[in-house]
DRENDRENLUM-563337 format. One record per atom (N, C-alpha, C, CB): x negated, y negated, z negated; atom name. Coordinates in nm, 2 decimals, decimal comma. Atoms other than C-alpha are relative to their C-alpha. Glycine has a CB too. Example, Ala and Ser with C-alpha at 12.3 -4.5 7.8 and 13.67 -1.06 7.14 Angstrom:
BEGIN
> px;py;pz;atom
> -0,09;0,12;0,00;N
> -1,23;0,45;-0,78;CA
> -0,09;-0,12;0,00;C
> 0,10;0,00;-0,12;CB
> 0,09;0,11;0,00;N
> -1,37;0,11;-0,71;CA
> 0,08;-0,11;-0,08;C
> -0,04;-0,05;0,14;CB
//
This chain:
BEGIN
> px;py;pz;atom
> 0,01;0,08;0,11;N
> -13,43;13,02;13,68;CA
> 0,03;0,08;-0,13;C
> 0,10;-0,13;0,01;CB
> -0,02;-0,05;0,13;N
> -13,47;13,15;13,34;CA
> 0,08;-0,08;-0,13;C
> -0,12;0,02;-0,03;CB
> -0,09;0,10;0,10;N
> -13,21;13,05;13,05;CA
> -0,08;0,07;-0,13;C
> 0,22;0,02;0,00;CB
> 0,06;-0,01;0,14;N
> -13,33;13,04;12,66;CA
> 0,15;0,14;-0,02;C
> -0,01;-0,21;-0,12;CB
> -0,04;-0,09;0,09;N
> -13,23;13,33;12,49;CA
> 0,04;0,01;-0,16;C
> -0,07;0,07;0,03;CB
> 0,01;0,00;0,16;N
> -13,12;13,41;12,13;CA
> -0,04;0,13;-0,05;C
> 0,16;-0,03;-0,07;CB
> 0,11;-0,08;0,04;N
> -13,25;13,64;11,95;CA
> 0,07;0,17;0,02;C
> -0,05;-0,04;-0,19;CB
> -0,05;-0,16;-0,04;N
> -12,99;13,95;12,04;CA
> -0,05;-0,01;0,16;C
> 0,20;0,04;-0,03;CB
> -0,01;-0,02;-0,12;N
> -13,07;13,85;12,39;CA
> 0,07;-0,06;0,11;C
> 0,02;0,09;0,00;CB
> -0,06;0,09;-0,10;N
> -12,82;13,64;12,53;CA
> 0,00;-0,07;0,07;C
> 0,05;-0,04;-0,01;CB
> 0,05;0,10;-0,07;N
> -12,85;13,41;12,76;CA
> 0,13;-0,14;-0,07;C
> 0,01;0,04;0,19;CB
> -0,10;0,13;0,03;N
> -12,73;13,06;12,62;CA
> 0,01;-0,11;0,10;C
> -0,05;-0,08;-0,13;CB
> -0,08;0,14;-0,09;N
> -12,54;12,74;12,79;CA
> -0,12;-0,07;0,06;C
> 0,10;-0,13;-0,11;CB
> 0,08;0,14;-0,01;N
> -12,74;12,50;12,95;CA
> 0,03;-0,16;-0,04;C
> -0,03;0,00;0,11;CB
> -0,06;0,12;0,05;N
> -12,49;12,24;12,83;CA
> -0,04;-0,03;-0,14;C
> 0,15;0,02;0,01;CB
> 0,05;0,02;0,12;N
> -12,60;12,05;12,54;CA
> 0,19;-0,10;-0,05;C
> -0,19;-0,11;0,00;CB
> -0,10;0,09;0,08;N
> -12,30;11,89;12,33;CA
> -0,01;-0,12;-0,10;C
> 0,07;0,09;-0,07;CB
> 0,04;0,13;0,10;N
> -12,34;11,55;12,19;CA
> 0,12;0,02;-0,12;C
> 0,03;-0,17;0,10;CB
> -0,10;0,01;0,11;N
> -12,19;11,60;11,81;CA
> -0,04;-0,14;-0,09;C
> -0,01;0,13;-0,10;CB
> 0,03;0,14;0,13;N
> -12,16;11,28;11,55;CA
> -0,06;0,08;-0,13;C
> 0,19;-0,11;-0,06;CB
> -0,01;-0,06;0,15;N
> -12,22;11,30;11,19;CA
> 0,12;0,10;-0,05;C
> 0,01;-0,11;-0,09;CB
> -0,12;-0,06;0,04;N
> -11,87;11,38;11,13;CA
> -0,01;0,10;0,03;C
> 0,10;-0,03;0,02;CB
> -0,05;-0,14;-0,07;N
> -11,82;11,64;11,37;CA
> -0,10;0,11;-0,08;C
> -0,03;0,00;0,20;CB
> 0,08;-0,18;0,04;N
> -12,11;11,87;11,23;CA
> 0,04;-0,01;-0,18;C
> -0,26;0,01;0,05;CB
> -0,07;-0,02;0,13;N
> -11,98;11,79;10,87;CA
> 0,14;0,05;-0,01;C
> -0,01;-0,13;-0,06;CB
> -0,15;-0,08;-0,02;N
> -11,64;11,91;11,00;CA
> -0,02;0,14;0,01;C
> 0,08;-0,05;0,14;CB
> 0,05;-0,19;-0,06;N
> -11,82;12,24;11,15;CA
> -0,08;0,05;-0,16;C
> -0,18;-0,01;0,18;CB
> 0,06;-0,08;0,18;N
> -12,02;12,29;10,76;CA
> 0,10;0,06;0,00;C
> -0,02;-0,09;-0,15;CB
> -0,09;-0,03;0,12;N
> -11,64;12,25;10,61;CA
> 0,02;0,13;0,05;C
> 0,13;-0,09;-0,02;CB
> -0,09;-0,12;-0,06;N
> -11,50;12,50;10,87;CA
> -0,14;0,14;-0,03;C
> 0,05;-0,05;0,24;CB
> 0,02;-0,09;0,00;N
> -11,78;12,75;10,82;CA
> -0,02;0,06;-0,16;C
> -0,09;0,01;0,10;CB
> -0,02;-0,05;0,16;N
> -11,76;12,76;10,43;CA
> 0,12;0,03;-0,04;C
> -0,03;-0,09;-0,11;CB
> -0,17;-0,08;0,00;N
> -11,39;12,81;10,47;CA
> -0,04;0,13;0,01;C
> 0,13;-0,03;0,15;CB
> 0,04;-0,13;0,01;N
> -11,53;13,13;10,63;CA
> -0,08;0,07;-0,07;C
> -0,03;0,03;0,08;CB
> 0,04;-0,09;0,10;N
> -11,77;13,20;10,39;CA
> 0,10;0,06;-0,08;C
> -0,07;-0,06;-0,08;CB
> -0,07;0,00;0,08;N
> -11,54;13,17;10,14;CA
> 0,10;0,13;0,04;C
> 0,05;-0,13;-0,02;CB
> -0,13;-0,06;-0,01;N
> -11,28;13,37;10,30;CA
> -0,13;0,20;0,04;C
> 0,14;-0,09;0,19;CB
> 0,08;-0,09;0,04;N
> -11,57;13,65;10,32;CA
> 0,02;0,05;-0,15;C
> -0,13;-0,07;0,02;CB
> 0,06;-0,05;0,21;N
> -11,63;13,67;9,91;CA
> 0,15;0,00;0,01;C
> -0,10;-0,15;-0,15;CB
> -0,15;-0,06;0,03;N
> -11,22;13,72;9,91;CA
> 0,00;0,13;0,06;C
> 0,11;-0,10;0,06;CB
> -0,04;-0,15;-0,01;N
> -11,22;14,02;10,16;CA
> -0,09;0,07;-0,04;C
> 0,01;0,06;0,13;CB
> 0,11;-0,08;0,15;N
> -11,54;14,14;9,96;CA
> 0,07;0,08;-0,06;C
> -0,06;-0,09;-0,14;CB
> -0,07;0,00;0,12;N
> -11,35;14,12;9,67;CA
> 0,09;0,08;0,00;C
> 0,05;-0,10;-0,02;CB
> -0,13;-0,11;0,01;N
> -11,02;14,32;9,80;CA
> -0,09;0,11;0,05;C
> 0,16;-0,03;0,10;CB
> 0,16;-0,11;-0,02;N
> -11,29;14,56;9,98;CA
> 0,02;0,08;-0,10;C
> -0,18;-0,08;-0,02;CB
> 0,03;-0,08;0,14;N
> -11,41;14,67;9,63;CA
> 0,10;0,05;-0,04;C
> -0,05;-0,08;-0,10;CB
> -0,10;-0,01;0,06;N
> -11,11;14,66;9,47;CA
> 0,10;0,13;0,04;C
> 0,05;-0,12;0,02;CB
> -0,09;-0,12;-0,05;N
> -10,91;14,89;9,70;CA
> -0,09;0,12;0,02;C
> 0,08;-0,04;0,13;CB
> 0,07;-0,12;0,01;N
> -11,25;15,14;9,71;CA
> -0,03;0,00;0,11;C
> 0,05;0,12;-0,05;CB
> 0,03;-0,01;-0,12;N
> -11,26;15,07;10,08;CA
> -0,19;-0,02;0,06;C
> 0,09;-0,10;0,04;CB
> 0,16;-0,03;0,00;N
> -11,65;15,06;10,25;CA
> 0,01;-0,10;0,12;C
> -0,07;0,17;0,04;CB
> 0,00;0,13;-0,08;N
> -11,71;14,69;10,42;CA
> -0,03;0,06;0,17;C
> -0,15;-0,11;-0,06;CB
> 0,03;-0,02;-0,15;N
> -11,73;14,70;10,81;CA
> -0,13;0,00;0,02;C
> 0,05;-0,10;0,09;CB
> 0,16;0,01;-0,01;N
> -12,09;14,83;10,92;CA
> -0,04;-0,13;0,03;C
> -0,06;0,09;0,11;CB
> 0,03;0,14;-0,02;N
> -12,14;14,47;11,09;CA
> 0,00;-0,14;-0,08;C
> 0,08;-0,03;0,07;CB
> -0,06;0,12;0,09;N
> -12,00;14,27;10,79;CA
> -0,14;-0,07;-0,06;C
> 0,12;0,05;-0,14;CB
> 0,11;0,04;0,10;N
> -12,36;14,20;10,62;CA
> -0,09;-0,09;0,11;C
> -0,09;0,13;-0,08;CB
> 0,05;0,11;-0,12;N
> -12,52;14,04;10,99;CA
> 0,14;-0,11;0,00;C
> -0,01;0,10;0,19;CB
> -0,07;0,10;-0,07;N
> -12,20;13,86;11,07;CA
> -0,02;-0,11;-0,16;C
> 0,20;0,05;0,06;CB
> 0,02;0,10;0,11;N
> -12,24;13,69;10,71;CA
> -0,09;-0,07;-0,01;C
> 0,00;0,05;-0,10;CB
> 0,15;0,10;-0,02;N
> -12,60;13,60;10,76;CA
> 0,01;-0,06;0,08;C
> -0,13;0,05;0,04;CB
> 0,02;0,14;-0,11;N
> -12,53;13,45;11,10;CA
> 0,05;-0,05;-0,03;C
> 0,02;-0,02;0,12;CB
> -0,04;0,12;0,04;N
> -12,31;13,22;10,93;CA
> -0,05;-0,07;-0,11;C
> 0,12;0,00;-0,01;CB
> 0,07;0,05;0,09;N
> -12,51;13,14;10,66;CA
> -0,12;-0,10;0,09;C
> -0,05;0,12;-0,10;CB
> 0,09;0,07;-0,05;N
> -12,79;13,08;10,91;CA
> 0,04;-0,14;0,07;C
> -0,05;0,07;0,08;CB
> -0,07;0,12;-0,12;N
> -12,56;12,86;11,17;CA
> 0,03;-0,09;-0,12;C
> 0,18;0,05;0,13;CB
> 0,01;0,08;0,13;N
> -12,47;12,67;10,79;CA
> -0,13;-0,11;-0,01;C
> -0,02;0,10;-0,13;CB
> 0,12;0,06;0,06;N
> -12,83;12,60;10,71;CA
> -0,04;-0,06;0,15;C
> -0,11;0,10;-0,08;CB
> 0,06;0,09;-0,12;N
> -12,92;12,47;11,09;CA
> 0,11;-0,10;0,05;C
> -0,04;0,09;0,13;CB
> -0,04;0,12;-0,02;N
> -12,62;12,23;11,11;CA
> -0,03;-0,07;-0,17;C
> 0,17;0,01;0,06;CB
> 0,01;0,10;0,08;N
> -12,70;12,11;10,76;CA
> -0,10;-0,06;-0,02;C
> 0,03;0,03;-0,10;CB
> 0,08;0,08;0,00;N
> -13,04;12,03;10,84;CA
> 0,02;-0,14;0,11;C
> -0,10;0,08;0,00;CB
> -0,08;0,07;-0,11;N
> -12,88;11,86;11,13;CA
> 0,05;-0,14;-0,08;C
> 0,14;0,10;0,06;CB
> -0,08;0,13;0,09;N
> -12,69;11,63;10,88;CA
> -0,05;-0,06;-0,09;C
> 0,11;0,04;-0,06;CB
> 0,09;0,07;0,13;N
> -12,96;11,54;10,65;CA
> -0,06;0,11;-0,12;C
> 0,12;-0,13;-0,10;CB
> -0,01;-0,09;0,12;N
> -13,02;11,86;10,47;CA
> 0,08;0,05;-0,07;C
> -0,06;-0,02;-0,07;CB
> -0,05;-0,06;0,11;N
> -12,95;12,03;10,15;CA
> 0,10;-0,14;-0,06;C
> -0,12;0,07;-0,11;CB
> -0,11;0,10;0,07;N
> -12,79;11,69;10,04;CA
> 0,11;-0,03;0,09;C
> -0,07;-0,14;-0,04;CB
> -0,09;0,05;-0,12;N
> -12,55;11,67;10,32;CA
> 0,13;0,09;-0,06;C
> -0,08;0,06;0,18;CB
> -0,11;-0,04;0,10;N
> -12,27;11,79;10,05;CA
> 0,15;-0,07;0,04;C
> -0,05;-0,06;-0,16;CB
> -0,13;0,04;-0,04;N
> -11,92;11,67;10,16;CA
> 0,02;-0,09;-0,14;C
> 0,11;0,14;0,04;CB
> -0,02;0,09;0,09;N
> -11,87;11,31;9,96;CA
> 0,16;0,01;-0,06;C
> -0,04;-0,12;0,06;CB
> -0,13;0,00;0,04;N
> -11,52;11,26;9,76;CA
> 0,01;-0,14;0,04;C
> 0,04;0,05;-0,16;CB
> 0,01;0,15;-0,02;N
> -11,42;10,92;9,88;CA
> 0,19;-0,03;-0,07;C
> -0,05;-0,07;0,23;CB
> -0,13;0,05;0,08;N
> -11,16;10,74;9,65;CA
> 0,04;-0,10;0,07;C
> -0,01;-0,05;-0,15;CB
//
């Protein structure tokens, strides 16, 4: 039996995970934390003259990508985390 691959090659789960709305609006917040915490070690990076980890420019895209495929998940580009008063 053959399993779906990703694009380095891996073989992925055959388990599928039932997520709600919430849950994948929880998984956005948690991966713009990591953006975010990206554009800070950038930032010291530069600062101290140091030379980013060879890997650091893929691991950034895959989370940008895993971003954009749970946000179409949630309704798209408008799937913005509401302020509820």
């Amino acid at each position: 039996m053959n399993r779906p691959t990703t694009e380095r090659g891996t073989a992925l789960s055959s388990r599928l995970v039932p997520l709600d709305e919430n849950e994948i609006k929880m998984l956005l917040v948690a991966i713009r934390q990591v953006q975010h915490t990206f554009v800070i070690a950038e930032a010291q990076s530069v600062a101290a003259g140091e030379p980013l980890a060879g890997d650091y420019e893929d691991l950034r895209e895959a989370y940008v990508r895993l971003h954009d495929k749970l946000s179409d998940l949630a309704g798209g580009a408008g799937a913005k985390p509401h302020i509820v008063k």
